[in-house]
Structures are given as structure tokens and as C-alpha cells.
N, C-alpha and C positions, 0 to 999 in steps of 0.2 A: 333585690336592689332596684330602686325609682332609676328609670332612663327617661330624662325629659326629653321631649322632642316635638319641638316647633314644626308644625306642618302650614306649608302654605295648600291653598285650595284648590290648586290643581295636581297636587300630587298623587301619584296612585299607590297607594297603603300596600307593604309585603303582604303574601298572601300568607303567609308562614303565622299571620296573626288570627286567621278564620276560624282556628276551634277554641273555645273558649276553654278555659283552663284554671282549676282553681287555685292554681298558685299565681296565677297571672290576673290583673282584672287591667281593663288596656281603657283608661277615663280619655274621653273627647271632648271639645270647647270651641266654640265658633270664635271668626276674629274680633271681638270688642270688647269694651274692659268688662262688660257684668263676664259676661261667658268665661275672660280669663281668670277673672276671680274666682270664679266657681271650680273650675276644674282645677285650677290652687288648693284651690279650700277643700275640694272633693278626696283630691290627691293625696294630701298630707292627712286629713282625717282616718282616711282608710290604711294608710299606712301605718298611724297609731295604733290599728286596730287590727292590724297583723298582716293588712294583706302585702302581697307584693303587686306594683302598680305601674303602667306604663302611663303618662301622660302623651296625648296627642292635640295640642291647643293648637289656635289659630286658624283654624277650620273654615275655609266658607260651607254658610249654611244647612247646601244641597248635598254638596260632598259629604259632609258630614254625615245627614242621616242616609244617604247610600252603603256608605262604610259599616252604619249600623247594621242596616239590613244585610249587607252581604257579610256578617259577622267579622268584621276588622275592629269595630269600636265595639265594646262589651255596654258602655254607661256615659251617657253625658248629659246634661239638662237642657230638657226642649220646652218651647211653650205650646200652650192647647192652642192657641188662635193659631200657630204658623202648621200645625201638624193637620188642623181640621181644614183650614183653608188651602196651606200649599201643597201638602204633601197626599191628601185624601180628595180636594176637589168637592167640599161642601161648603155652599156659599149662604145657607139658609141660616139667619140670627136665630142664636141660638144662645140662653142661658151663660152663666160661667158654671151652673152644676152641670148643665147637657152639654155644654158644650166639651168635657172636662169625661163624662162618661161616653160621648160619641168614639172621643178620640182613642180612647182605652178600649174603647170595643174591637173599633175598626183596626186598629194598631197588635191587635191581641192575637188577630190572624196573618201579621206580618212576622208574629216571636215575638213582639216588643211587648213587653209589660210597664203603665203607666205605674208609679209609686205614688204615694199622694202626694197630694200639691201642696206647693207653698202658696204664702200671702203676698205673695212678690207677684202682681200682673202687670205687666211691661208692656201697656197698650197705650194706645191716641190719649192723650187726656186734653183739655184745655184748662189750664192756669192763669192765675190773678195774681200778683203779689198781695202778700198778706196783709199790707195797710189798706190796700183797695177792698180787700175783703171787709175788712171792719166799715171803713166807712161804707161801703153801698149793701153789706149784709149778705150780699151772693156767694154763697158756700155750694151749691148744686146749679147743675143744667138748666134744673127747673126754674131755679130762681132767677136764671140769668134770660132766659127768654121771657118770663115774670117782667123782668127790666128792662129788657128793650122795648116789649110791648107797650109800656107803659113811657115811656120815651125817651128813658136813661141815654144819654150817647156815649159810646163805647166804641174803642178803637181796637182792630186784630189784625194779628202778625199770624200769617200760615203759611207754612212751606208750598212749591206750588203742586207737589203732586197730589199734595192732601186736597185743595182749592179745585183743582181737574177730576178727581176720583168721583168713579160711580157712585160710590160706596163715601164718599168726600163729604165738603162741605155745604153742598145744595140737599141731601139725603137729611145729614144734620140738622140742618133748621127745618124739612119739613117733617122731622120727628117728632122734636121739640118745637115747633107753631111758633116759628120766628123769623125775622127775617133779616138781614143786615145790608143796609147801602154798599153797593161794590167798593165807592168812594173811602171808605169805613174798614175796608179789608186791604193790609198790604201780604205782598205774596215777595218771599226771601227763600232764605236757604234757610236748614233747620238749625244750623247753629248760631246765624244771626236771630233770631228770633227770640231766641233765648237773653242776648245784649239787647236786641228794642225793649223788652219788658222789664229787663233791670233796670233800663235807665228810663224809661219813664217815655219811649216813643209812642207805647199802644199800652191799653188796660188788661188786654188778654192776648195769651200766648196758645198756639199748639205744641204739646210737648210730650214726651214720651214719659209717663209714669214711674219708673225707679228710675231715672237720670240724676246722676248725680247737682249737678247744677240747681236743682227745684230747691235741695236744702241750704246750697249753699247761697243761691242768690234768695230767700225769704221768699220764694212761692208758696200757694197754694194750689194745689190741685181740686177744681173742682167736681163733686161729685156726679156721674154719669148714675143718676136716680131712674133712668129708664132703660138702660142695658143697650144704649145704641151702639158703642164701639164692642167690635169683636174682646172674649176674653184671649188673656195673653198670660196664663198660669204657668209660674216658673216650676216643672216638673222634673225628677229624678225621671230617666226611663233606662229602663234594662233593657239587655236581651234576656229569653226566657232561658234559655239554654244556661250563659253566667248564672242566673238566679237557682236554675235547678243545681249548680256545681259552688254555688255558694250560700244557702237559703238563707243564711244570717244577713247579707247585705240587706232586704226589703225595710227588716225591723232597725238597720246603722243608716240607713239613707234615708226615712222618714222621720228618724229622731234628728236627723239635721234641716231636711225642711220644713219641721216644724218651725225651727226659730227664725224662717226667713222670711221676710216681708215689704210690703215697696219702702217704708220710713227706712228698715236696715240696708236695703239695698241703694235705694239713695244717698245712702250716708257713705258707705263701701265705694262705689262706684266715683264721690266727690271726694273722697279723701287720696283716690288715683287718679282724677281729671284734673281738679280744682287745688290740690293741694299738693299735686305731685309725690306720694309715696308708690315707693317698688307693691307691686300686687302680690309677689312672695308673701312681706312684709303685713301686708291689709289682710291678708286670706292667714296667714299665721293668726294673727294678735285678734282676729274675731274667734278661734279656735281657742285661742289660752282663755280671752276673758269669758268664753261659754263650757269651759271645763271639757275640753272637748280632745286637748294635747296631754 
């Protein structure tokens, strides 16, 4: 029998959950809607498929994989960028294939085993609305420093931590050999930002790659053709112990991240942001229409 159970991020997990058990698989989910969807979606899929499941959502991030490693959480989906930069302490750019096998290496000797990745990277992007696209033709990075160089004038909306980051928006354009007037840059919250590019205050946005909003307000995301933003590979990860007491899950959890990717995830994620459906609801009905209930 499923016991769901909402965990906020400071609570400390019964210890009664530490050996893994293969009548038990105990799924984790950090607090925002992709994470709640997924551990939905994780939940109910697995239960189709015989296991018995404890759900553990709402997680902040850290807690979370702490619980994993001290075997409390069996399974939850983490990304490569937060496990290679927060959790391991490697700051060197790095691929999305290396950076995807660093984190399975290094992770490998914690018990955790990565499953493979989805097509879902939850990283920095910067977006255009799609009419801007057509008319100035900027589909990539590349193209967009192409256009400022050349003299295009272009307005951006950036959150301010992204604007202040080592790693930020001064790194950015000397990647990409550009440069932008401060004049030219507004610095908001990340959610306003999202509203200045709908309506038409700035040409480009900072925005987080599967958010829901990119489909729902006609963004584009443009292409990062040089690998400057860390990957953010939405990944299944085990513990190895679950895996040796269940070996079927490897070949049930990568048959679902197959089908996921930032366009599905964007679409999941606005249909509980933007359009207000229950996440039961969104994580169900992506299961029936993928033959999956």
C-alpha cells in the first residue's frame, strides 16, 4: 500500500527506513512542481508495476540527497549540474556527456548509481519570444552575439544573482565575444522577468529551460551552441543496494526517462503553473497517454 507523505526540508527521516527492502522502494522529490511531478509520475508508475512505494516529496534539495546517502530515500531524480557542482565540488565546464559520466563515477562510490538521462536539462537558458525570433533570425548564442556585434539593439531582463555570479553574466559574454551596455540590462526577480518578456519590456530573458511558462507565454529558448551553462540532466538515481534487491527497476526507470525531455517537461510543469491542474492529475494522464498505467 502507497503512504504518501509530504516532507518538509527539515525534517529527520525515521531511521526504520535505512535498509532497503524489496517490497518497499521509498521515491524522494524536492520542493517545486517539476520534482513534484516526477515523484507522481515515479510513484504511480512503479506501482503499476508491482512495486510497493513510499513517496517522500517536498524535499529541500540538500536534505534530500543526504537521506539518499544515509539510505532513507531509495530513488528520486537529480540533476548532473547540481550533483557535479553541489554535491561533489567540481567547478571545471565540463560537457553534458562528461559532465553526466563524472557525476556517475564520482556518485558510484557514494552507492548511488546514475540511470540514464533524460532530455529534460533544467539549466540557465536565455529566451526570445518566438516573433522576435523570426524577425531578427537568432535561434543560438552564437547568433545573438553575431547581433549585437553587429549593432542590433537588444534589451535583457536577468535575475540579479545570475547578473553578480562568477560564473554569471560578465563570464557569458566573454564566452561568447559580446558585450552589452549595463544601460541595456534590467536586473528583477526571476519571476518578473518572465512578465517583462511577455509583454514586450526587453527582447531577451533569463530563464530556467523546462519552465513551464517558456511554452506557455511563446518563448524560445535559445541555443547554448558552446556549452557555456553547466548541464542540468534530469536523472533517475538509485541507491545501489534498492537496485541489487530490485534489478528490474534500471531497465522500468530508464524506459520512463526516455520519454522525457525539456519541450515535455515544459509542457507538464505549465499545465500545473499556468493552467492550474492537480499534479496527481498531470503525472497520471502523461502515464495513460504513454501506455504506461
Amino acid at each position: 500500500m502507497k503512504r504518501l507523505m509530504t516532507t518538509l526540508s527539515g525534517l529527520v527521516l525515521a531511521g526504520s527506513l535505512a535498509t532497503a527492502q524489496a517490497e518497499e522502494i521509498v521515491v524522494g522529490g524536492k520542493n517545486f512542481t517539476e520534482q513534484q511531478i516526477l515523484a507522481s509520475m515515479t510513484t504511480h508508475y512503479l506501482e503499476g508495476l508491482g512495486h510497493d512505494v513510499e513517496t517522500r516529496a517536498g524535499m529541500g534539495s540538500a536534505v534530500l540527497r543526504q537521506a539518499q546517502e544515509n539510505g532513507q530515500i531509495d530513488l528520486y531524480w537529480e540533476y548532473t549540474g547540481t550533483s557535479l557542482i553541489n554535491y561533489n565540488d567540481v567547478t571545471e565546464s565540463l560537457s553534458p556527456e562528461a559532465t553526466y559520466q563524472r557525476v556517475k563515477e564520482l556518485d558510484a562510490e557514494k552507492g548511488l548509481v546514475w540511470l540514464e538521462p533524460s532530455d529534460a536539462n533544467n539549466t540557465y537558458a536565455l529566451a526570445m519570444r518566438e516573433e522576435t525570433v523570426e524577425e531578427t533570425g537568432i535561434e543560438t548564442l552564437s547568433d545573438l552575439a553575431t547581433a549585437i556585434n553587429e549593432g542590433e539593439e537588444l534589451t535583457f531582463a536577468l535575475n540579479a544573482e545570475f547578473y553578480a555570479r562568477e560564473d554569471g553574466w560578465r563570464p557569458l559574454q566573454q564566452a561568447y565575444d559580446f558585450r552589452v551596455n549595463r544601460a541595456d540590462v534590467k536586473r528583477m526577480d526571476s519571476g518578473l522577468v518572465y512578465q517583462a518578456l511577455r509583454d514586450g519590456q526587453v527582447d531577451v530573458g533569463l530563464v530556467f529551460a523546462t519552465d513551464g511558462r517558456i511554452p506557455a507565454f511563446d518563448f524560445q529558448v535559445l541555443e547554448d551552441d558552446q556549452n557555456y551553462f553547466p548541464a542540468y540532466a534530469l536523472t533517475p538515481v538509485v541507491r545501489e543496494e534498492t537496485l541489487e534487491a530490485n534489478p528490474e527497476l534500471a531497465e522500468q526507470m530508464n524506459a520512463l526517462s526516455s520519454l522525457l525531455d525539456d519541450q515535455t517537461m515544459a509542457d507538464l510543469n505549465a499545465r500545473v503553473d499556468v493552467e492550474r491542474e492537480t499534479i496527481e492529475d498531470v503525472a497520471q494522464q502523461f502515464l495513460e497517454d504513454n501506455d504506461l498505467l
